[in-house]
Backbone atoms as SQL, in Angstrom:
CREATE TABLE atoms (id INTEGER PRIMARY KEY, chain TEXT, resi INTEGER, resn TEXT, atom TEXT, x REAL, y REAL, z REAL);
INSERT INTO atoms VALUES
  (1, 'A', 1, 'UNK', 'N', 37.746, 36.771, -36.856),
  (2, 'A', 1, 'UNK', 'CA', 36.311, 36.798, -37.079),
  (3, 'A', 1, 'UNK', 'C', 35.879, 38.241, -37.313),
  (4, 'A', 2, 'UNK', 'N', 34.668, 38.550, -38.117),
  (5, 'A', 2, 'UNK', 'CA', 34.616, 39.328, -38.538),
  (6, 'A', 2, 'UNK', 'C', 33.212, 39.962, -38.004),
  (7, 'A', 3, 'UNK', 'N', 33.629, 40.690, -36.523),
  (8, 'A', 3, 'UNK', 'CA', 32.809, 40.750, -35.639),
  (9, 'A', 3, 'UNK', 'C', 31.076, 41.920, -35.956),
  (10, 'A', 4, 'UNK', 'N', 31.501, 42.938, -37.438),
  (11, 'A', 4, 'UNK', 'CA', 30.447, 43.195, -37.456),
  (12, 'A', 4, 'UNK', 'C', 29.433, 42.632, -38.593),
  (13, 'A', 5, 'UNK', 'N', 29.376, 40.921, -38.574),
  (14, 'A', 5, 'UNK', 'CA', 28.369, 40.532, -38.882),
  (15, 'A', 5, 'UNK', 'C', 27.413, 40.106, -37.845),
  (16, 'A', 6, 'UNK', 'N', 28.006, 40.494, -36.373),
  (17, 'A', 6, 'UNK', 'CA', 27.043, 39.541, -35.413),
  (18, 'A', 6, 'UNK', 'C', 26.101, 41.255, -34.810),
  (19, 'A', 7, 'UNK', 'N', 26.396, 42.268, -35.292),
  (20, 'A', 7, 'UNK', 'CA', 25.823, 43.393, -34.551),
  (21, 'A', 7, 'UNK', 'C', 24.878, 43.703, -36.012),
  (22, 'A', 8, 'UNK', 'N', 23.732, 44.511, -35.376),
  (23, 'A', 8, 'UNK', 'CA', 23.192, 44.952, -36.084),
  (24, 'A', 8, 'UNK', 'C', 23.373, 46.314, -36.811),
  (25, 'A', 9, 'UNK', 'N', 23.770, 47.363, -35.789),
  (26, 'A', 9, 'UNK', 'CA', 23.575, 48.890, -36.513),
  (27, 'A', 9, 'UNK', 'C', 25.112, 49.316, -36.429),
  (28, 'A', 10, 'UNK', 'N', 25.393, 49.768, -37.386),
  (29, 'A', 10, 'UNK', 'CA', 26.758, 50.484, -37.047),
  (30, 'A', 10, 'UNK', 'C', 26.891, 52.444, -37.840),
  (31, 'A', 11, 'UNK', 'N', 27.630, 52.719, -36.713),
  (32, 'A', 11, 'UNK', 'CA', 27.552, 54.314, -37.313),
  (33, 'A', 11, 'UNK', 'C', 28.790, 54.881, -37.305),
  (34, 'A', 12, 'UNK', 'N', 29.015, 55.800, -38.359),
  (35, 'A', 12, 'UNK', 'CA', 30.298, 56.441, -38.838),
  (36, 'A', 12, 'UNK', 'C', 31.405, 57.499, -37.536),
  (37, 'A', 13, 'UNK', 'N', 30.927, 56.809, -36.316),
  (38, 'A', 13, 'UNK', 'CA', 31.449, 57.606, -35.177),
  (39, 'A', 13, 'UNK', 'C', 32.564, 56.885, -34.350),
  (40, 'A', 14, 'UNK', 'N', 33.354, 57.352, -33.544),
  (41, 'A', 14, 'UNK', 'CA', 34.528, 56.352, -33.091),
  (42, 'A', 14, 'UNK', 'C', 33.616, 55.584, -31.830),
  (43, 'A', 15, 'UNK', 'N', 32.627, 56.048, -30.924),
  (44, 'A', 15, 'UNK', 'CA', 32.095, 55.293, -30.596),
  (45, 'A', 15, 'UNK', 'C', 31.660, 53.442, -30.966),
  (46, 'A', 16, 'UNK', 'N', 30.533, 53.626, -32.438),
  (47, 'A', 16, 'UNK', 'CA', 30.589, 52.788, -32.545),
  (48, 'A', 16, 'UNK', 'C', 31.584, 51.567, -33.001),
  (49, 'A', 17, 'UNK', 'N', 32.739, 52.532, -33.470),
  (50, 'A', 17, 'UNK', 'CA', 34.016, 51.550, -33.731),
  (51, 'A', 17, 'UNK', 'C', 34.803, 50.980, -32.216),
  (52, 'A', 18, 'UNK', 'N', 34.276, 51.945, -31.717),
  (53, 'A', 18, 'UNK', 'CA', 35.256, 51.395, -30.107),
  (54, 'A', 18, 'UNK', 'C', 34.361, 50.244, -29.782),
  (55, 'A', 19, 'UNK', 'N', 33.312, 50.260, -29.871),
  (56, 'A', 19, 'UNK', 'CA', 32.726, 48.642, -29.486),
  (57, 'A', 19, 'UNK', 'C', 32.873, 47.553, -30.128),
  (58, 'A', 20, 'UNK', 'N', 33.343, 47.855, -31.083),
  (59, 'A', 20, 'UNK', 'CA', 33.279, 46.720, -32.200),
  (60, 'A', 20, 'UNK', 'C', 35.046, 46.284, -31.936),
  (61, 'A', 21, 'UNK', 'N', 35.504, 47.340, -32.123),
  (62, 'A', 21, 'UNK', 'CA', 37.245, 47.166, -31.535),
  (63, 'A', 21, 'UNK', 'C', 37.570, 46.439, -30.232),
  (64, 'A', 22, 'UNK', 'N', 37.042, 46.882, -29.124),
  (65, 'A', 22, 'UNK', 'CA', 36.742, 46.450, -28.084),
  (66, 'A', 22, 'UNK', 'C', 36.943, 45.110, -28.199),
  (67, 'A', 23, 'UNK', 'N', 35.156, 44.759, -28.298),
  (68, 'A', 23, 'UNK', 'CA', 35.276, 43.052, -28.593),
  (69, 'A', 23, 'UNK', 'C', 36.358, 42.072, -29.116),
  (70, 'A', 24, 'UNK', 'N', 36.560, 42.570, -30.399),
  (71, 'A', 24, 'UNK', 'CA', 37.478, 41.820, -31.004),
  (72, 'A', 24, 'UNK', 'C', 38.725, 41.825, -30.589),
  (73, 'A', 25, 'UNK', 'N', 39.039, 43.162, -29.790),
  (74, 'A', 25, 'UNK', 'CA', 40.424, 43.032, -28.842),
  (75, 'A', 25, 'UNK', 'C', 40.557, 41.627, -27.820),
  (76, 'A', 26, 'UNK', 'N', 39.556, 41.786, -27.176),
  (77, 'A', 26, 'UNK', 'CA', 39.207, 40.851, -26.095),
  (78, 'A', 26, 'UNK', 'C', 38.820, 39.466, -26.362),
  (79, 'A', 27, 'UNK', 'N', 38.916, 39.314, -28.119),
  (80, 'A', 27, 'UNK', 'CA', 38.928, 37.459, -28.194),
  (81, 'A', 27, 'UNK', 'C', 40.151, 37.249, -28.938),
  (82, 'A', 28, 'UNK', 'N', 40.713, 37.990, -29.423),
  (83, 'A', 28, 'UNK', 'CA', 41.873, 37.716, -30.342),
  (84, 'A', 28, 'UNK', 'C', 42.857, 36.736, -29.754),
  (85, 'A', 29, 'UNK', 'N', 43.272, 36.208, -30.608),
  (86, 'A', 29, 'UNK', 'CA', 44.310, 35.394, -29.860),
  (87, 'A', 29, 'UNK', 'C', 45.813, 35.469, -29.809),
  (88, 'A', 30, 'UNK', 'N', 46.105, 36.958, -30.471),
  (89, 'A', 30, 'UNK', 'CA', 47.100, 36.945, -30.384),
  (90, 'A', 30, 'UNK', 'C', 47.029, 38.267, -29.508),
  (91, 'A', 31, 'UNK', 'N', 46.205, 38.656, -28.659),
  (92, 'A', 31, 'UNK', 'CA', 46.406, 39.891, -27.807),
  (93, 'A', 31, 'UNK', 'C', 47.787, 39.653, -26.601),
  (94, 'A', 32, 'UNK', 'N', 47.640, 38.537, -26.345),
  (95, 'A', 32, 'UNK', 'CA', 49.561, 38.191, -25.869),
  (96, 'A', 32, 'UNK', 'C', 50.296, 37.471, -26.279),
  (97, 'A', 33, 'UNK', 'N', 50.447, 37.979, -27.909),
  (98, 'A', 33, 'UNK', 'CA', 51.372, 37.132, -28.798),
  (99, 'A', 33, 'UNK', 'C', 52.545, 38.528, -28.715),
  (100, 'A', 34, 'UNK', 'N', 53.519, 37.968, -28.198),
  (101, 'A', 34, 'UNK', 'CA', 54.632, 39.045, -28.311),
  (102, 'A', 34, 'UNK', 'C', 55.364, 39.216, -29.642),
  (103, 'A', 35, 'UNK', 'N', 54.381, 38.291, -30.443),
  (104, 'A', 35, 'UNK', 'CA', 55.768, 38.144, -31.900),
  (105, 'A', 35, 'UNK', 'C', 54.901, 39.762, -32.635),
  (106, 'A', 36, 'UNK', 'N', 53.664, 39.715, -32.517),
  (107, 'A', 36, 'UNK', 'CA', 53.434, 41.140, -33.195),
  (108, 'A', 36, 'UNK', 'C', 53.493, 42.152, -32.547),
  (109, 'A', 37, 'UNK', 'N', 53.777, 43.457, -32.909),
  (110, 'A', 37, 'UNK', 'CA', 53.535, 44.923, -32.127),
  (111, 'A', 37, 'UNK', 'C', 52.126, 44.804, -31.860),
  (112, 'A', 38, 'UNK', 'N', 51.993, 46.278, -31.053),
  (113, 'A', 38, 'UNK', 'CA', 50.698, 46.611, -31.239),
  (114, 'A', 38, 'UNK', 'C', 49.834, 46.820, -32.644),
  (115, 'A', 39, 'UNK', 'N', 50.836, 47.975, -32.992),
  (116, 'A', 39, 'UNK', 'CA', 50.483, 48.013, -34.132),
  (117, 'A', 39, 'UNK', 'C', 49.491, 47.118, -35.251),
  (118, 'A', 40, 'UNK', 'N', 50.653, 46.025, -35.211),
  (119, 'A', 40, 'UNK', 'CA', 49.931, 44.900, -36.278),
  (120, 'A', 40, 'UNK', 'C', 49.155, 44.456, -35.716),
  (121, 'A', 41, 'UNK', 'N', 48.941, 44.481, -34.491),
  (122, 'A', 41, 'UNK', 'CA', 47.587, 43.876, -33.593),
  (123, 'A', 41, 'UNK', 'C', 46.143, 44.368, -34.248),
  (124, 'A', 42, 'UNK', 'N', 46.231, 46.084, -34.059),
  (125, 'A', 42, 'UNK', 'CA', 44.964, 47.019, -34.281),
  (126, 'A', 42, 'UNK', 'C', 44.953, 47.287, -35.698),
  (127, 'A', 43, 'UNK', 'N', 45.773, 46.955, -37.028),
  (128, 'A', 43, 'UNK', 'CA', 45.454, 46.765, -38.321),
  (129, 'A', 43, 'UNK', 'C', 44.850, 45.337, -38.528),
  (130, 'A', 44, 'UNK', 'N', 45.232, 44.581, -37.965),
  (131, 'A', 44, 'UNK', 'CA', 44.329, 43.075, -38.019),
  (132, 'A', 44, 'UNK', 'C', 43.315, 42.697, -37.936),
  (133, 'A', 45, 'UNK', 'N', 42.378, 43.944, -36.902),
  (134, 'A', 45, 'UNK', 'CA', 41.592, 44.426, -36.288),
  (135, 'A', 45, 'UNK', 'C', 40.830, 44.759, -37.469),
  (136, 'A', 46, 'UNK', 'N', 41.253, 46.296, -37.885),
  (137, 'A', 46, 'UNK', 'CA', 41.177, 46.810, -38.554),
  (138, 'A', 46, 'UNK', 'C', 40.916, 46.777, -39.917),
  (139, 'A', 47, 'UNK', 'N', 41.423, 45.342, -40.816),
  (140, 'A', 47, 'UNK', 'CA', 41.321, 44.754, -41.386),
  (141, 'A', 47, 'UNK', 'C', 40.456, 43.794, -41.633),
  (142, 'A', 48, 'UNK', 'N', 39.865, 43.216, -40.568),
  (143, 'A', 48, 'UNK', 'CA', 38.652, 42.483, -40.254),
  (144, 'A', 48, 'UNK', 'C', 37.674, 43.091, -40.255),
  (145, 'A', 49, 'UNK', 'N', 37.783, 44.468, -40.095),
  (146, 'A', 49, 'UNK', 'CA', 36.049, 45.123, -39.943),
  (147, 'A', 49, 'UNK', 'C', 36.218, 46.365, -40.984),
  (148, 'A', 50, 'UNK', 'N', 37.078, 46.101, -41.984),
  (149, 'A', 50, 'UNK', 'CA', 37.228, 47.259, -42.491),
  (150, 'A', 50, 'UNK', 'C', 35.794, 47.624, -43.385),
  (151, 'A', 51, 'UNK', 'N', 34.800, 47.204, -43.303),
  (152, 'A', 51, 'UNK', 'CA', 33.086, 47.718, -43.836),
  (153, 'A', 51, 'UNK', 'C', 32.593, 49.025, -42.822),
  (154, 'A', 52, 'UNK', 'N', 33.443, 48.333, -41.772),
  (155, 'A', 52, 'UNK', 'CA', 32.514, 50.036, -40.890),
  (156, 'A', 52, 'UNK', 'C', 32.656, 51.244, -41.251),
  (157, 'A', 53, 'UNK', 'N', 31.884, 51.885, -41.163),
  (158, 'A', 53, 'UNK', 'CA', 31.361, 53.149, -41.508),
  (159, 'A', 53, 'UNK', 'C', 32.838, 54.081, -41.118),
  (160, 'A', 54, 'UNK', 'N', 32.740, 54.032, -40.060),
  (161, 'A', 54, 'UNK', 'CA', 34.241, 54.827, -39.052),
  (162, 'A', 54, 'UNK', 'C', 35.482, 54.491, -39.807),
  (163, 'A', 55, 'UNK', 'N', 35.720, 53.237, -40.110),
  (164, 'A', 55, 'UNK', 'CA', 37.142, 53.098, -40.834),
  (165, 'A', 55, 'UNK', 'C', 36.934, 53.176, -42.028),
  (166, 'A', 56, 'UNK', 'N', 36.360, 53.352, -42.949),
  (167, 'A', 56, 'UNK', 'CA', 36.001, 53.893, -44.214),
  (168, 'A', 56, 'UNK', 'C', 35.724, 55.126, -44.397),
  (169, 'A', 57, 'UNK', 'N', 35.706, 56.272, -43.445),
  (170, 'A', 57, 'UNK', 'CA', 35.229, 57.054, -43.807),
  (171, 'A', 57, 'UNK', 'C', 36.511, 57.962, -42.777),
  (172, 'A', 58, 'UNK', 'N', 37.376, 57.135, -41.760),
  (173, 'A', 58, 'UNK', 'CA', 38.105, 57.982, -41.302),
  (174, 'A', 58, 'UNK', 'C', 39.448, 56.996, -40.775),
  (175, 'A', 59, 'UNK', 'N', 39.991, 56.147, -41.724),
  (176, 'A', 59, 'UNK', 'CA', 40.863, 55.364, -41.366),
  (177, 'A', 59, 'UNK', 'C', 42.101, 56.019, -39.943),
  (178, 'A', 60, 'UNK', 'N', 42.156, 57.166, -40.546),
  (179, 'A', 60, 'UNK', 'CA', 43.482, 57.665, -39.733),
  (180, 'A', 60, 'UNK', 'C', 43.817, 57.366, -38.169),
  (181, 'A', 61, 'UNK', 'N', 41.923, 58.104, -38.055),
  (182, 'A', 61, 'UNK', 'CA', 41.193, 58.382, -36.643),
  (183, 'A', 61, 'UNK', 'C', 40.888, 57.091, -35.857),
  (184, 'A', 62, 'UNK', 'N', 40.252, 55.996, -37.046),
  (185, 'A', 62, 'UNK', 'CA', 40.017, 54.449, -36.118),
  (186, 'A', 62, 'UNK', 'C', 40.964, 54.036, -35.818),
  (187, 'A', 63, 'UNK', 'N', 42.297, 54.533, -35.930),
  (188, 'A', 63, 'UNK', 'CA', 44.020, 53.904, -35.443),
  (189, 'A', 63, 'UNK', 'C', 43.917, 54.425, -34.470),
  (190, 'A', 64, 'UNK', 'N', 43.947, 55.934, -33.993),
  (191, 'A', 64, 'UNK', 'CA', 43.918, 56.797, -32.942),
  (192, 'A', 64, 'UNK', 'C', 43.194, 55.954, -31.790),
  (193, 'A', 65, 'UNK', 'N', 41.443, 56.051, -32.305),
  (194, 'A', 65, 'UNK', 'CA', 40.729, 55.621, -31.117),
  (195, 'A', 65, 'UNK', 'C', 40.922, 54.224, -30.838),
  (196, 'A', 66, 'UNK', 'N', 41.798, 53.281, -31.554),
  (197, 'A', 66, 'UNK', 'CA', 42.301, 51.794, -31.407),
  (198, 'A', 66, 'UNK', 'C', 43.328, 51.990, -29.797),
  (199, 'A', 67, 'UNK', 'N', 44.421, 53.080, -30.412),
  (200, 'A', 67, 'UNK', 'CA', 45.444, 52.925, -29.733),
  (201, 'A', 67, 'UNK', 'C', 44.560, 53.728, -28.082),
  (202, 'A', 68, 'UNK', 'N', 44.017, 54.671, -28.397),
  (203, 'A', 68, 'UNK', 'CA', 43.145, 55.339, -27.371),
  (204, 'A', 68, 'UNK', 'C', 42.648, 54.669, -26.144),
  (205, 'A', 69, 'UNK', 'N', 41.617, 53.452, -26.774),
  (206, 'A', 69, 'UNK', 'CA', 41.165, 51.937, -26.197),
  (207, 'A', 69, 'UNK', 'C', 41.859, 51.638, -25.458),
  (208, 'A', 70, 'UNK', 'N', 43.098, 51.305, -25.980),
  (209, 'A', 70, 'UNK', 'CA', 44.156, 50.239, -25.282),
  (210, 'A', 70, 'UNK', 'C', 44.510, 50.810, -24.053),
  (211, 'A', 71, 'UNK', 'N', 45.097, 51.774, -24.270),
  (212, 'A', 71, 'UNK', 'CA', 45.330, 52.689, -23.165),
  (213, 'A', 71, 'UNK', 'C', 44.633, 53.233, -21.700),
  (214, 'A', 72, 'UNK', 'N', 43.006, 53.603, -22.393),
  (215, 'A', 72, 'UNK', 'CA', 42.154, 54.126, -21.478),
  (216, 'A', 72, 'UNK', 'C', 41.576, 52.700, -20.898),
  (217, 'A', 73, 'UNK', 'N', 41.811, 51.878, -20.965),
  (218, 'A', 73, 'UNK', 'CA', 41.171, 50.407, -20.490),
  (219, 'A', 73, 'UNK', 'C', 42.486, 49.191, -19.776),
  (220, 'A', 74, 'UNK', 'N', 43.594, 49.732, -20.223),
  (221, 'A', 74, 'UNK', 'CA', 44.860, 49.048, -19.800),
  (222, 'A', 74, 'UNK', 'C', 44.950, 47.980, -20.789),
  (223, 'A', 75, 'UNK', 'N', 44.616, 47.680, -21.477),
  (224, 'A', 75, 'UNK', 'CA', 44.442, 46.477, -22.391),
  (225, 'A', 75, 'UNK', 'C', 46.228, 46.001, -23.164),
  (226, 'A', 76, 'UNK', 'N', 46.855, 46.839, -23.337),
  (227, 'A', 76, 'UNK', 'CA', 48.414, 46.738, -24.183),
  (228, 'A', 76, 'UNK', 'C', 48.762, 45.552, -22.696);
């Protein structure tokens, strides 16, 4: 699902990508599918919201603050 049609404002900062990442981390259904890496987890992601401002304008960095997320929240 393509979670930023349900938000209204979005801005070119990793902030607002971490919320939007966030969410969609936390309904996915393959967040304990062991058949994908992480990796392919947070391009799937990534791929789904690729209109935001942040991953259009700084793909490299919305991987960073993806993998960042996971980490600073325990989420992997």
């Amino acid at each position: 699902m393509n979670k930023m049609k349900e938000h209204n404002n979005f801005y070119d900062n990793a902030d607002s990508f971490a919320m939007v990442f966030d969410e969609a981390w936390k309904e996915k259904q393959f967040k304990n599918d062991d058949k994908l890496t992480i990796d392919q987890k947070i391009e799937t992601i990534i791929e789904q919201n690729k209109d935001h401002p942040f991953i259009k304008s700084s793909p490299a960095k919305a991987i960073s603050v993806a993998k960042f997320r996971l980490r600073l929240l325990q989420l992997e």
